[in-house]
DOFITOR-205657 format. One record per atom (N, C-alpha, C): residue number from 1; residue in three letters; chain; z, y, x. Coordinates in pm, 1 decimal. Atoms other than C-alpha are relative to their C-alpha. Layout:
residues N
[r NUM, ALA, A, [Z, Y, X]] ...
***
This chain:
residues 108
[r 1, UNK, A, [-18.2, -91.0, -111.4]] [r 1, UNK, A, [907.2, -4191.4, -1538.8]] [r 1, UNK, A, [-111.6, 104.4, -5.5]] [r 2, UNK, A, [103.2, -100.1, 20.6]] [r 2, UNK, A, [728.0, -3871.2, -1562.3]] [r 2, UNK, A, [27.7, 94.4, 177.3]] [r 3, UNK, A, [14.0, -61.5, -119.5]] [r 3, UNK, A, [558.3, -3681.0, -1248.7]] [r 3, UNK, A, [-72.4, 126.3, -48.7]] [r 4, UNK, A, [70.4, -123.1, 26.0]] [r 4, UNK, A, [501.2, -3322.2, -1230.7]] [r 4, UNK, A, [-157.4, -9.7, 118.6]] [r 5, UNK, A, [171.7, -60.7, -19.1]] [r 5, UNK, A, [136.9, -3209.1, -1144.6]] [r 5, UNK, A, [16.5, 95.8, 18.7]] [r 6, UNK, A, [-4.6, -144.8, -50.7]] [r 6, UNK, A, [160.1, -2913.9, -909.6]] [r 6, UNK, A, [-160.0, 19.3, 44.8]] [r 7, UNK, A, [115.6, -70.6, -40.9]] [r 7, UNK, A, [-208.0, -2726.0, -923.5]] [r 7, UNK, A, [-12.8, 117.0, 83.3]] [r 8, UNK, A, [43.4, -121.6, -87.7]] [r 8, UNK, A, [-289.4, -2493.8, -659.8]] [r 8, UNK, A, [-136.3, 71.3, 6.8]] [r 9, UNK, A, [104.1, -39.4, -0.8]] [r 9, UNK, A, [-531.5, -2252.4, -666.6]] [r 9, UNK, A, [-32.0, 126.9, 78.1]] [r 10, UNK, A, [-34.8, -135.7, -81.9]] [r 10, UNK, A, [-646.3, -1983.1, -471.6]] [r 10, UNK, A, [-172.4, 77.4, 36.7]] [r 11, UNK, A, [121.9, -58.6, -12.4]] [r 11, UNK, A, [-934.2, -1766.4, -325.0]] [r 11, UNK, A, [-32.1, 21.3, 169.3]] [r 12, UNK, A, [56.4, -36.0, -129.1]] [r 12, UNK, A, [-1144.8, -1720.7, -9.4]] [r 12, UNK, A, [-61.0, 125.3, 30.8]] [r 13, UNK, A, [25.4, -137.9, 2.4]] [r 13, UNK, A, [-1155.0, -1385.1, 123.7]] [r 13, UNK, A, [-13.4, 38.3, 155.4]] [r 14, UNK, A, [53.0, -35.4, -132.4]] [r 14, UNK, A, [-1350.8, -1351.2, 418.7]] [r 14, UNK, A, [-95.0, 84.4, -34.9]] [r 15, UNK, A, [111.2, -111.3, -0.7]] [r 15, UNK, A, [-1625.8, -1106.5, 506.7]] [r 15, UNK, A, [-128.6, -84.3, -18.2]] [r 16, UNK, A, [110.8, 12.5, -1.4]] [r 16, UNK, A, [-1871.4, -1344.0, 483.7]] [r 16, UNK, A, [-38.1, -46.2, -85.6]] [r 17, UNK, A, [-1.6, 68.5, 155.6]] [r 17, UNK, A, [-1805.4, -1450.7, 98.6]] [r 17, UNK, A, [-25.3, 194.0, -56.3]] [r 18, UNK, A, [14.5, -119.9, 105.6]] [r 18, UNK, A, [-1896.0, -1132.4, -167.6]] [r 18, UNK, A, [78.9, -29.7, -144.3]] [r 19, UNK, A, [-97.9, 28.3, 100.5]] [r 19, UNK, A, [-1735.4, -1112.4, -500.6]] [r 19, UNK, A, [-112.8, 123.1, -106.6]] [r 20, UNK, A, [54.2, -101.0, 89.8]] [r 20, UNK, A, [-1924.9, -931.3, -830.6]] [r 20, UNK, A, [124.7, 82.3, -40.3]] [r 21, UNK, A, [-99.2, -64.2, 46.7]] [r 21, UNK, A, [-1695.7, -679.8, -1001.1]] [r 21, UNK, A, [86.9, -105.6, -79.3]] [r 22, UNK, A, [-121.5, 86.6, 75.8]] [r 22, UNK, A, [-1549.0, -915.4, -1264.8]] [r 22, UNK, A, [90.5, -76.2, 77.9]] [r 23, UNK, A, [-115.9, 70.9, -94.3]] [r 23, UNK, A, [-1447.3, -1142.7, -983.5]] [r 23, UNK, A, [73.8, 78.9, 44.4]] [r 24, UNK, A, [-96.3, -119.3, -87.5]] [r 24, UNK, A, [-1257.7, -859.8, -754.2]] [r 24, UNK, A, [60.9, 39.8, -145.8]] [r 25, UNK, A, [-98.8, -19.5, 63.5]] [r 25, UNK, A, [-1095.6, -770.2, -1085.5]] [r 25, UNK, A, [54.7, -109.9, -50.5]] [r 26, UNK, A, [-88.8, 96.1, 85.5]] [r 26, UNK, A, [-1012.1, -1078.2, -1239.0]] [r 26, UNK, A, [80.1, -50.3, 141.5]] [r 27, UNK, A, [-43.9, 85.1, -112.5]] [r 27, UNK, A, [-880.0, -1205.1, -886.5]] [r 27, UNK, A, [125.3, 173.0, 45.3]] [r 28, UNK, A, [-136.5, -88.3, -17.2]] [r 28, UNK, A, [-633.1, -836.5, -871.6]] [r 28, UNK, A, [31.5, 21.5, -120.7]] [r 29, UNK, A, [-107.0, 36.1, 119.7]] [r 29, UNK, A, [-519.3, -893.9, -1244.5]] [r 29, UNK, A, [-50.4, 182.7, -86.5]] [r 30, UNK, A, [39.4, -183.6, 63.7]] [r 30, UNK, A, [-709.4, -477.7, -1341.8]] [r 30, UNK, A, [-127.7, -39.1, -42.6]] [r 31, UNK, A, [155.7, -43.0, 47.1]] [r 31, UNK, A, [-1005.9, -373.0, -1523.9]] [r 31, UNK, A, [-75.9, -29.4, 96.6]] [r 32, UNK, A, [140.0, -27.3, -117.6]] [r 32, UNK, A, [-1328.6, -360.8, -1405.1]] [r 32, UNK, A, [14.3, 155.7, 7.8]] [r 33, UNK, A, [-1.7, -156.9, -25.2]] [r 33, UNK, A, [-1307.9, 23.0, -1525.5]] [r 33, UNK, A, [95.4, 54.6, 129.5]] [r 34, UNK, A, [-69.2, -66.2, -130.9]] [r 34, UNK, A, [-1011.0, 70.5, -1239.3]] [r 34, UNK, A, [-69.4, -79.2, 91.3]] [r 35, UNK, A, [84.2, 14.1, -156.7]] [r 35, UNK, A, [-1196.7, -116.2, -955.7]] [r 35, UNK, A, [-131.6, 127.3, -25.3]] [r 36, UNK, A, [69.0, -163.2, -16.6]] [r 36, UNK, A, [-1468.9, 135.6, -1056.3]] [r 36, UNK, A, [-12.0, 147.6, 37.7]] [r 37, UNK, A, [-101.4, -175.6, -64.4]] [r 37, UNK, A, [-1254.5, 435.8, -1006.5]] [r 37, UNK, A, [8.8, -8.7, 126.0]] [r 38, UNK, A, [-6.1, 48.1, -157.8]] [r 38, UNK, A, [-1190.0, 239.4, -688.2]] [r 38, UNK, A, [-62.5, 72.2, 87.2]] [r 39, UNK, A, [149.7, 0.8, -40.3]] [r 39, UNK, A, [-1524.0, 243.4, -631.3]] [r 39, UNK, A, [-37.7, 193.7, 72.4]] [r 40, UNK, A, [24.8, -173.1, 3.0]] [r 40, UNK, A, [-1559.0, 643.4, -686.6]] [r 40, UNK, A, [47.4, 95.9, 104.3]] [r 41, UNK, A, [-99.9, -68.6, -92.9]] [r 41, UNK, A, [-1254.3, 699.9, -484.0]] [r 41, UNK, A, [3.6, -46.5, 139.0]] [r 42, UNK, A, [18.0, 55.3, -98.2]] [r 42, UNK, A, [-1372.3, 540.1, -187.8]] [r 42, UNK, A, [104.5, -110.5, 58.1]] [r 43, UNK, A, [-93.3, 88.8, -5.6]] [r 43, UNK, A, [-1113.4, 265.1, -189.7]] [r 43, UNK, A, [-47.0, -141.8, 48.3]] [r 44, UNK, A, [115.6, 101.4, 4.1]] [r 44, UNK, A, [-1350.3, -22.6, -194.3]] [r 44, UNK, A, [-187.5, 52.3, -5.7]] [r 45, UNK, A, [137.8, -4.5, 47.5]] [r 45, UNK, A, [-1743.7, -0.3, -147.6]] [r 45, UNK, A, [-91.3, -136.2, -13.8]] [r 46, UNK, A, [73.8, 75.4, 44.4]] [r 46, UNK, A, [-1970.5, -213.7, -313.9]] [r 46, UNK, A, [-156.6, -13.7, 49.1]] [r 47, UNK, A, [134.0, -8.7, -78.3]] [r 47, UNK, A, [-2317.2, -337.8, -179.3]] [r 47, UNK, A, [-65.9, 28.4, -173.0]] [r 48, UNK, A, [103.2, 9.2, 141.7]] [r 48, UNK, A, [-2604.9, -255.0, -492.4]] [r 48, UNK, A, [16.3, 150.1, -60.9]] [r 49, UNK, A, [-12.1, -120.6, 69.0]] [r 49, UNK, A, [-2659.5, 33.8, -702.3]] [r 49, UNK, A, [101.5, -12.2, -130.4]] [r 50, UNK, A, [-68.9, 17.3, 161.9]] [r 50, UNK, A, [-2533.6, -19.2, -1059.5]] [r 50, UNK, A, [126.9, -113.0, 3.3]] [r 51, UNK, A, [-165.3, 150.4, -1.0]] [r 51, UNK, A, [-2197.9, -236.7, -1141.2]] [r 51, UNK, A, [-50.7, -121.0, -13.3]] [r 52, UNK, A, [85.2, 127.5, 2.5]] [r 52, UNK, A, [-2386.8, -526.7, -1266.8]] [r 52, UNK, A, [-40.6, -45.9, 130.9]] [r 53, UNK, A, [75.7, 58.6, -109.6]] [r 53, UNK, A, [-2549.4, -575.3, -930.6]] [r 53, UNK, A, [87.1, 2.6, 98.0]] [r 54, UNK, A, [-103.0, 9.9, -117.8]] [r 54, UNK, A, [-2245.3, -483.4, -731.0]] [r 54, UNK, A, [30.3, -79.4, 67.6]] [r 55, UNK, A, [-57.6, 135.5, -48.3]] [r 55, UNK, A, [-2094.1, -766.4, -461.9]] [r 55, UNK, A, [87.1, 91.3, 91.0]] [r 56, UNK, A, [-126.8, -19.1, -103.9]] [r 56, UNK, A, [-1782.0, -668.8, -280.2]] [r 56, UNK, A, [7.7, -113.1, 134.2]] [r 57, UNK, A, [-52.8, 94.0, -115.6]] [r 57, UNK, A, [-1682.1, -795.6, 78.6]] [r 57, UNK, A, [74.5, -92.7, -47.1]] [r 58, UNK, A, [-100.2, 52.2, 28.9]] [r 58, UNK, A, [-1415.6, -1019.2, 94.2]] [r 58, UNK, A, [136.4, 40.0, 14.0]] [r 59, UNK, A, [-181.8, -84.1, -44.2]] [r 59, UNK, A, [-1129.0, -775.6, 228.7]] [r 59, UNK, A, [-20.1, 98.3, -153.3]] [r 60, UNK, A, [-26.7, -97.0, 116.2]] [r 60, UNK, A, [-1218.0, -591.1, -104.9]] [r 60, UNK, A, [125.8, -11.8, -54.4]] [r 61, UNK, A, [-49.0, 43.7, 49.0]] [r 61, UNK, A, [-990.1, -779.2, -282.4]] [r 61, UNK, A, [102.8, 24.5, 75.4]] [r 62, UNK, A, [-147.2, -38.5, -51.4]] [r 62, UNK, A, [-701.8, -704.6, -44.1]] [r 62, UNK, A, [-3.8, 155.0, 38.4]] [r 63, UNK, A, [5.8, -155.0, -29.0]] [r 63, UNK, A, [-809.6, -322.8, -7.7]] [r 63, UNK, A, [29.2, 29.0, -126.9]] [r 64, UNK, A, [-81.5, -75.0, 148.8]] [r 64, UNK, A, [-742.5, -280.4, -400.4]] [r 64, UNK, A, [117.2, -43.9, 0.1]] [r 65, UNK, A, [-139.3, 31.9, 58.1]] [r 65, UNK, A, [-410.3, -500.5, -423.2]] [r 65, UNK, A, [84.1, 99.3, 78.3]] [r 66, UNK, A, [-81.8, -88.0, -93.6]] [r 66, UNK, A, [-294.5, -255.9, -95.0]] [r 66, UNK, A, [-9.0, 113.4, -137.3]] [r 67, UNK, A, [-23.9, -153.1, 25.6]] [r 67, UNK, A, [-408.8, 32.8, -290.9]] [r 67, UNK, A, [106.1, 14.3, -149.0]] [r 68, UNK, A, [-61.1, 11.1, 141.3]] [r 68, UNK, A, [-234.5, -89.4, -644.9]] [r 68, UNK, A, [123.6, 13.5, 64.8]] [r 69, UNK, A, [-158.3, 13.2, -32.3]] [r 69, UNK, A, [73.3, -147.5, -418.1]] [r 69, UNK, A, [37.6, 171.8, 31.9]] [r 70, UNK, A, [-65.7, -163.2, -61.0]] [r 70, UNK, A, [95.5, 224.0, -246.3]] [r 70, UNK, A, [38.2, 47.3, -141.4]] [r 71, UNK, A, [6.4, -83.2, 105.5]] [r 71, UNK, A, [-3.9, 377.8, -639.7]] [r 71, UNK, A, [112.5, -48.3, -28.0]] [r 72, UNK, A, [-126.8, 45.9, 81.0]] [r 72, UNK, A, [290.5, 153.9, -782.9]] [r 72, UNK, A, [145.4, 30.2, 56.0]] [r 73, UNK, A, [-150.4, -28.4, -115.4]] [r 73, UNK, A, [563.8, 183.8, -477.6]] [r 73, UNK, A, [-3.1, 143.9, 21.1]] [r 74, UNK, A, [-5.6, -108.0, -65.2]] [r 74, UNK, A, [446.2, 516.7, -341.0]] [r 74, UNK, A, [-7.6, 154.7, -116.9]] [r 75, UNK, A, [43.7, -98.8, 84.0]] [r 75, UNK, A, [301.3, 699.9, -633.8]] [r 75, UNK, A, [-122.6, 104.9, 19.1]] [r 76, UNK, A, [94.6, -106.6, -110.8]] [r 76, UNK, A, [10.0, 779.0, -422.0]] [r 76, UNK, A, [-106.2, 12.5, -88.7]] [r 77, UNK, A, [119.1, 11.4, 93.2]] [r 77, UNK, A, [-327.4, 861.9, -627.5]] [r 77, UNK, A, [-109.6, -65.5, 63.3]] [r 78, UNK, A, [159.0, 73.5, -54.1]] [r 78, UNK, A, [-651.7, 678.9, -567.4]] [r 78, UNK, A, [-44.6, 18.2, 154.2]] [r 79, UNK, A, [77.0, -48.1, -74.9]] [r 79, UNK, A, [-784.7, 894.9, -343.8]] [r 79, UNK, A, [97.6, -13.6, 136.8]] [r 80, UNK, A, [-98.0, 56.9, -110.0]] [r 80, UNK, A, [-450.0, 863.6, -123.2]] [r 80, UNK, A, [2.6, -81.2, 61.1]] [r 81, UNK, A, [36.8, 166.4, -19.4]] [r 81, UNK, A, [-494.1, 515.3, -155.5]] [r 81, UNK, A, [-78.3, -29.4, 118.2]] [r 82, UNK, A, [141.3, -49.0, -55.2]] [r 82, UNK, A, [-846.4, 582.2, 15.6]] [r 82, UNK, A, [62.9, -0.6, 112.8]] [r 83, UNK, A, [-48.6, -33.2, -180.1]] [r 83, UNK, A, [-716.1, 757.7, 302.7]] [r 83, UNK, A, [116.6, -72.4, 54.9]] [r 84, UNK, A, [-91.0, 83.4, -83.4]] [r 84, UNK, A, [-420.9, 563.1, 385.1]] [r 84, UNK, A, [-39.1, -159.0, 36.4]] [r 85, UNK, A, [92.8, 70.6, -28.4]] [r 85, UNK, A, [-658.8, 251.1, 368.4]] [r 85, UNK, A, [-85.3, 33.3, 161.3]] [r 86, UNK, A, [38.0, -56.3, -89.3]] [r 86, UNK, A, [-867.1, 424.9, 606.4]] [r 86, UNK, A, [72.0, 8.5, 141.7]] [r 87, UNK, A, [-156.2, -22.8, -146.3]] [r 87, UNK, A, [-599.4, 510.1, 854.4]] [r 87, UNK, A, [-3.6, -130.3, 34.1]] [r 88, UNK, A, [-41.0, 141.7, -78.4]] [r 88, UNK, A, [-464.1, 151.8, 859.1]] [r 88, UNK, A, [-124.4, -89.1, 58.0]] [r 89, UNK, A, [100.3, 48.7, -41.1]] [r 89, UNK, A, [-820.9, 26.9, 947.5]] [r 89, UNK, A, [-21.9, 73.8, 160.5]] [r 90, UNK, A, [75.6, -45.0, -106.5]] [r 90, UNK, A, [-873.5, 262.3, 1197.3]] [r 90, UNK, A, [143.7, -12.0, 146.5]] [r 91, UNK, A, [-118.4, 19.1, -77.1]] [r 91, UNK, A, [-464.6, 198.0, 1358.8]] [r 91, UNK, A, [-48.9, -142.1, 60.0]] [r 92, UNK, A, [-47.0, 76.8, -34.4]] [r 92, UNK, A, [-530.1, -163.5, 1343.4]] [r 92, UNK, A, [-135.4, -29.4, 93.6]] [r 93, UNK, A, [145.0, 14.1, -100.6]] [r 93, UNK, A, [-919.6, -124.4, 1523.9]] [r 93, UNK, A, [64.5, 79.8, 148.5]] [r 94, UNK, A, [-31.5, -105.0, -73.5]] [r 94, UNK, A, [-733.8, 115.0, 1765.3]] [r 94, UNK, A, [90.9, -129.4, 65.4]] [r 95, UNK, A, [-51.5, 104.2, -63.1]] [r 95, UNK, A, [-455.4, -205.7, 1842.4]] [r 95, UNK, A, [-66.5, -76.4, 96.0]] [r 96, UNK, A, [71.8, 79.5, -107.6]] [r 96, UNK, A, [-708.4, -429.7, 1939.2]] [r 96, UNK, A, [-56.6, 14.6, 91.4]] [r 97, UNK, A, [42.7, -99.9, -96.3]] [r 97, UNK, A, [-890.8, -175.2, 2132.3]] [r 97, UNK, A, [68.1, 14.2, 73.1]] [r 98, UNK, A, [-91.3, -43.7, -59.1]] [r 98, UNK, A, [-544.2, -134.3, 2296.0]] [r 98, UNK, A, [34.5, -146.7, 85.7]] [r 99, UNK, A, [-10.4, 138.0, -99.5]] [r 99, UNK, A, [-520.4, -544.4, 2361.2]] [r 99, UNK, A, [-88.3, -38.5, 33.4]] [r 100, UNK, A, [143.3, 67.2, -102.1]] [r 100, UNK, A, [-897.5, -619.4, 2476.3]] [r 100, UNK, A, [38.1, 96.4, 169.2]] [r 101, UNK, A, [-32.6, -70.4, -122.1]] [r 101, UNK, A, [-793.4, -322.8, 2732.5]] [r 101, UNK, A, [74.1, -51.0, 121.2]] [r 102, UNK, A, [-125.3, 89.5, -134.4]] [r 102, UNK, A, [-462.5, -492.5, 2869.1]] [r 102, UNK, A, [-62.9, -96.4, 20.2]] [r 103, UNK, A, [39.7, 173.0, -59.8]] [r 103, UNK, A, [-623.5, -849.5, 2868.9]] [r 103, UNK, A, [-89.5, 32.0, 151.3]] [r 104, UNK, A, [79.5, -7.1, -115.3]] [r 104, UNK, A, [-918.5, -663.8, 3127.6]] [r 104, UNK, A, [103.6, 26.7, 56.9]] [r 105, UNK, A, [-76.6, -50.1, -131.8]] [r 105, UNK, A, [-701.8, -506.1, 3318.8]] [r 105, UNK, A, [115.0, -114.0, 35.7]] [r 106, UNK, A, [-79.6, 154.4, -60.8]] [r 106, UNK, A, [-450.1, -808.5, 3376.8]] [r 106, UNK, A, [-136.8, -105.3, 71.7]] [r 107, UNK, A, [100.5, 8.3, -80.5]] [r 107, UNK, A, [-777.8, -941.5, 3442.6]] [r 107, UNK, A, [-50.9, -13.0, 135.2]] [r 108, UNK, A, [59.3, -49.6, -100.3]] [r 108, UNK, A, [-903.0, -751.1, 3702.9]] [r 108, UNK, A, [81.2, -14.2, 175.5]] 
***
């Protein structure tokens, strides 16, 4: 009788874990040279000066796979990437801003 062996594996991607470049690329399947471009294009920022010393957040890693998805679906360039990143950070800080509001005021 033979049993399969299902391995799971996966990653922790909080803000309060970092990631060097090789990790953040080997963990979105690209170069290091395109997280670099990333890098350039304000897509992702890295704490450190030089790549070697770099450490990414932990939302890095889901701020490049967004931006690989727009470039691949949308055809958007880097820098697009960037700003529509941007945006959705600042929609979904603007939500909660919108439900700490209602919770006071039901509140009050």
């Amino acid at each position: 009788m033979s049993r399969a062996l299902t391995v799971v594996s996966g990653l922790v991607m909080d803000e309060r874990v970092s990631f060097s470049l090789g990790e953040v690329s080997r963990a979105c399947g690209v170069s290091a040279e395109l997280v670099m471009e990333m890098v350039e294009e304000g897509v992702v920022e890295p704490l450190g000066r030089e790549p070697a010393e770099w450490r990414f957040r932990g939302d890095a890693v889901t701020r490049v796979q967004t931006a690989l998805r727009l470039s691949e679906d949308l055809r958007v360039n880097l820098a697009g990437a960037a700003l529509a990143l941007d945006l959705m950070d600042e929609l979904m800080e603007l939500r909660q801003s919108r439900t700490r509001v209602a919770y006071y005021e039901r509140e009050a």
